[in-house]
N, C-alpha and C positions, 0 to 999 in steps of 0.2 A: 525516632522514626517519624515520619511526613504523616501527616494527618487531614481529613476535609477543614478541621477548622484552621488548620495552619495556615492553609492558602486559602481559605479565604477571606483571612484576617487581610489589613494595609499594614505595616508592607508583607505583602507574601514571604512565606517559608521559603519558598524556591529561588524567588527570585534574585539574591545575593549570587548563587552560584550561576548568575549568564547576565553580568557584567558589560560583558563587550558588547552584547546586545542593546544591553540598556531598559531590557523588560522594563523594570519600577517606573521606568518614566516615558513609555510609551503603549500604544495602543495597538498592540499588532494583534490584530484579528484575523489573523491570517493562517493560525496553525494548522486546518486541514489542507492546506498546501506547499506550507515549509514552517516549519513551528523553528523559534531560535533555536543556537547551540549552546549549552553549556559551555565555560570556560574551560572546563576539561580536555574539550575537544581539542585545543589548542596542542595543550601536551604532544595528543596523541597526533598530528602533524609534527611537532617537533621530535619526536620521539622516530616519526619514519626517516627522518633526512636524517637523524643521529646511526639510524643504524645504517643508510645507505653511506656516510661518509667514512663510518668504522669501518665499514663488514665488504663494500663496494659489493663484487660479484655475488659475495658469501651472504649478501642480502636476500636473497630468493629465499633461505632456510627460515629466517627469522619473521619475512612475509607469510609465508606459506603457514606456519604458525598461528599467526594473527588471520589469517584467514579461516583455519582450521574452528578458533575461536569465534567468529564471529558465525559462522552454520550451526556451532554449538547454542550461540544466542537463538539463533531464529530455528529452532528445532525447540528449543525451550518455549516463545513464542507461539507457536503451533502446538504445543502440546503431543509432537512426535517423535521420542526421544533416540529412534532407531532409523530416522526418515534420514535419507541421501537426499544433499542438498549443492544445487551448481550454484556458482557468487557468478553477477553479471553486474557490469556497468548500468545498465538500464532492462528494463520488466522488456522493453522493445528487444534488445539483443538477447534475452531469453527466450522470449512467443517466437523469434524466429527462427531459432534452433528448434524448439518443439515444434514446431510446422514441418519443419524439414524433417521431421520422422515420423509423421503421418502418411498413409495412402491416400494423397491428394489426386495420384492421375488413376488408382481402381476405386478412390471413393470420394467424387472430386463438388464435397456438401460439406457449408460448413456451417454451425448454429450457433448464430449470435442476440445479443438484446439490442435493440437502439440506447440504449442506455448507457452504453461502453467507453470509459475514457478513448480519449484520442490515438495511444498505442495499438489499440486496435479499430475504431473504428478507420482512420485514415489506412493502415494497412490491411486489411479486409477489402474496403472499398477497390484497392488497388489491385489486390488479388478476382475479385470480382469481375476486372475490366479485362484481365486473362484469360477468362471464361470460368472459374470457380462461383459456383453458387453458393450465394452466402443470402441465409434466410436468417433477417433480424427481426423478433418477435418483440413486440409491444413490451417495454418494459412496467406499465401501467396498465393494469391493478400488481402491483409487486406481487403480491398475497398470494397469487396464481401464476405468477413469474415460469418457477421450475416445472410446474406442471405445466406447464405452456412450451414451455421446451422442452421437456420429453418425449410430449405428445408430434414435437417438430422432426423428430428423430427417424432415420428409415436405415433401411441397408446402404443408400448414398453416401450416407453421412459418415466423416472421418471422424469429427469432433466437435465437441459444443464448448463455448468459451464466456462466461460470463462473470459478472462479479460480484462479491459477497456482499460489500455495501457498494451501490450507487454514487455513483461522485458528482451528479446534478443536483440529487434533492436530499442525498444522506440515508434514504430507506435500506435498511438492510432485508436481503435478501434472504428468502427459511426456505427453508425445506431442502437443502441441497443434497444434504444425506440422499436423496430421494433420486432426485436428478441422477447422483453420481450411480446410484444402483440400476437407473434405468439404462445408462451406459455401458453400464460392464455388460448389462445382460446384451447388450445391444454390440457390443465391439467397438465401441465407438471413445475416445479420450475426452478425457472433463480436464477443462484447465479454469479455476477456479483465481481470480484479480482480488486478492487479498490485502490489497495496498490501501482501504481505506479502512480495513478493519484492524490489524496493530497496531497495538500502543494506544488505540482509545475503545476497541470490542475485543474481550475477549475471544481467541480462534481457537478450537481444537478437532486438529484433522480425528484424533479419536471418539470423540464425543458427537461430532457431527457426522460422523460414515462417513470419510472422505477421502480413508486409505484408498483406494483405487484411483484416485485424481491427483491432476498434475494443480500445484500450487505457486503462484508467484506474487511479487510483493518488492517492498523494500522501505530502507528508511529515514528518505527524505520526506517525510510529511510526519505522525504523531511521533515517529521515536528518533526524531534528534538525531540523524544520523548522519546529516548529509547527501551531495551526491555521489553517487557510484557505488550503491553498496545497495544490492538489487538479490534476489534471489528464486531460482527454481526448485519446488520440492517435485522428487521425482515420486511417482509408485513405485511400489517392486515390480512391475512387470516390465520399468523402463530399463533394467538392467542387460536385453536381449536387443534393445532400438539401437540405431547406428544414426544418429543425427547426419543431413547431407551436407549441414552450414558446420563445419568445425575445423580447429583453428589447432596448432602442434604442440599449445598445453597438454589436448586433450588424449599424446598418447605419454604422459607423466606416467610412472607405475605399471604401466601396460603390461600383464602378466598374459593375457594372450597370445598365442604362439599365431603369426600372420603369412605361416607356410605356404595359403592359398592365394597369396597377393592382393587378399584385401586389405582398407583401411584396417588398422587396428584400434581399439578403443582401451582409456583405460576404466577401471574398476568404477562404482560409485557414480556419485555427481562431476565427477571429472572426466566422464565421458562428454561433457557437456558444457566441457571449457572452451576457451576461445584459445587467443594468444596473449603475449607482452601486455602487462596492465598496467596502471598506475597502483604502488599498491596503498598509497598516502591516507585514502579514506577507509581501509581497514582498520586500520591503528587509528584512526578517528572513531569507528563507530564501535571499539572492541573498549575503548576509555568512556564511551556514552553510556554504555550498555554497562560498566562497571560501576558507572555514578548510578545509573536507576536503579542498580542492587542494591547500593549503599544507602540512596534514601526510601529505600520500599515502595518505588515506583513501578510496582505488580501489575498487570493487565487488568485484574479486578481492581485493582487500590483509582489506576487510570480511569477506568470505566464510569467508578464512582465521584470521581471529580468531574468527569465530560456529563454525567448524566445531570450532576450539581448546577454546571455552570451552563448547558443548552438549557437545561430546565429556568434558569435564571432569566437570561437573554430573552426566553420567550413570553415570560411573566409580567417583564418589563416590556417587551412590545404591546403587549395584550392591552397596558396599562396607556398609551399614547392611544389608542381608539382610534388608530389610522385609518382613512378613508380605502377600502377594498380595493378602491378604483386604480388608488396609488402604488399603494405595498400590502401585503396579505403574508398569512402563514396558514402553511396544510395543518389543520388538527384533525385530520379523518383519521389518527391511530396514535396509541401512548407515545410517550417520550423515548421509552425503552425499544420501542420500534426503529430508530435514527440511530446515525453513527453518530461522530466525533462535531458535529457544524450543525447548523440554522440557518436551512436555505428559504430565505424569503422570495416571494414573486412578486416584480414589481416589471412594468413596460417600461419603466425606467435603471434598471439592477442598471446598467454601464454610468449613467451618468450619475445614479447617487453614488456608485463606488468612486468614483472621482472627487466628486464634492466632499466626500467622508475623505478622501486624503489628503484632499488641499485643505481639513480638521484636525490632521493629527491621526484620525482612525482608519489604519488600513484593513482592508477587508478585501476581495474579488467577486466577480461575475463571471457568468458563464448564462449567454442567451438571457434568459428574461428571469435569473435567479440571483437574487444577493446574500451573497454566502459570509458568514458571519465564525467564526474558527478558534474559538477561545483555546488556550492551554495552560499549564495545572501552574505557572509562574503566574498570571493574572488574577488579582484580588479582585472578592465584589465590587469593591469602588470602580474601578477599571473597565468591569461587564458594563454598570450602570451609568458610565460617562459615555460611554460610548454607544449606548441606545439613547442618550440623552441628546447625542451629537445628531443620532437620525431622524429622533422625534422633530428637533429644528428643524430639521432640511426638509423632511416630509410637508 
């Protein structure tokens, strides 16, 4: 079983199994926005084209399977062993189906943070220019985030949309238990962006009061998984919505009798299907998800590696005594407060990400942060060459 000192040792425990990557001999700091694949992954492409060449039509059975399995993973993930769950190509093709089954023209408010990845701010803003009101609340002080947006909340309001960790600066988001109970009391849907908290924060819709909220996510970023492989947790109360954006997957299984000449929906998360998919990165992310079983790569075991290795990264900045003016790090709150990355503030985050790759050290920016994204295949040595590469440059 995988252990903190395995990877942290040279060469890393992990890093034999993502070869094709080439971890051991590069510096990709990039994991809170696409972490490598294991070579497993491979398989699990070659395994979808085996059974589309075998099975041809008969292929849909043997997908749908691999589908079935991979909602089991992310049910497991959440900590909701009973939660219906839709698979979407992208968290965007999910928010727009759950939009489509809110009362936006009797309750036409919607509450956001400025803090919001780009799937929704750019689709909010647009929805905006329609005439939807869309009130984005300071996501700074975090600490007062949820409470800031409950107190934003009225009878206009359809739904408030916000995310569990931050993907500017890494603060995770508390209190949402809180948020989500101010909603129900209120009428209103919580759709919670989980996408930066698996695979390096542990989530549990049970633990955090967050039955009543819609959950979405996916795992192209800590958990290896690829693109396309995206997913909405529904509440139980979504079991009665008719989504207005749906596609002829979504009347599969249809046990509803549709005598009235309405849409019919089927059961579950598959009311919240689309159409025709690729279905290649199931069988990718259902073979990822089989390796992190096999090396006890647990949410907690994850956690305790990210909190190892941010904790590292920033120890070793502390130690270059960088000029403020230049580059800086927020210490206004523990380690245990941040997600999966170490987002530094520099007027310069675009141009030192450059210079660190024309290094060898890849990292990203985003505005005036340099984000820094270690993962559990990188050894100490690796953290500390690559804060060594910035200390230069600085």
């Amino acid at each position: 079983m995988t252990t903190l000192d395995s990877v942290r040792r040279s060469p890393n425990a992990l890093a034999s199994h993502y070869g094709r990557f080439d971890v051991a001999n590069r510096l990709l700091l990039t994991g809170h926005s696409h972490q490598a694949w294991p070579d497993v992954a491979l398989h699990g492409q070659i395994e979808a084209f085996t059974d589309a060449s075998t099975a041809v039509d008969g292929k849909w059975d043997l997908a749908f399977a691999k589908a079935e399995s991979l909602r089991a993973g992310f049910r497991a993930l959440l900590d909701d062993p009973g939660g219906d769950i839709a698979l979407g190509a992208s968290t965007h093709d999910l928010v727009i189906r759950f939009l489509s089954t809110v009362d936006l023209p009797g309750r036409p408010r919607l509450v956001t943070s400025d803090g919001e990845f780009h799937t929704l701010r750019r689709q909010l803003a647009r929805l905006a220019e329609e005439g939807v009101e869309v009130v984005r609340v300071a996501a700074a002080p975090v600490s007062s985030l949820a409470e800031r947006m409950a107190a934003a909340i009225d009878d206009r309001t359809a739904a408030v949309l916000v995310s569990s960790v931050l993907f500017e600066t890494s603060r995770i988001v508390p209190d949402l238990g809180a948020l989500a109970a101010a909603c129900e009391n209120g009428g209103v849907e919580l759709l919670v962006d989980a996408y930066h908290a698996l695979g390096v924060v542990p989530f549990s819709v049970r633990s955090q009061g967050l039955g009543s909220a819609w959950v979405t996510g996916g795992g192209y970023k800590y958990l290896q998984l690829g693109e396309g492989n995206c997913f909405l947790r529904l509440p139980p109360h979504a079991t009665s919505l008719r989504p207005v954006v749906t596609g002829w997957f979504a009347e599969f299984d249809e046990l509803a009798a549709t005598a009235s000449g309405l849409v019919g929906y089927a059961p579950g998360g598959a009311r919240f299907a689309g159409s025709t998919y690729d279905p290649t990165s199931n069988y990718r992310a259902v073979r990822v998800l089989e390796f992190f079983a096999a090396q006890g790569l647990t949410p907690e075991f994850l956690r305790e590696v990210s909190q190892h290795q941010t904790g590292l990264l920033g120890s070793l900045f502390d130690a270059l005594d960088a000029p403020p003016s230049v580059i800086s790090l927020d210490r206004s709150a523990p380690r245990s407060a941040y997600g999966g990355f170490v987002a530094f503030t520099s007027p310069r985050a675009g141009e030192l990400r450059r210079e660190l790759a024309e290094r060898g050290v890849l990292t990203d920016s985003r505005g005036d942060h340099l984000r820094f994204g270690p993962a559990p295949y990188l050894s100490d040595d690796q953290l500390e060459k690559a804060i060594t590469t910035l200390g230069e440059l600085v």
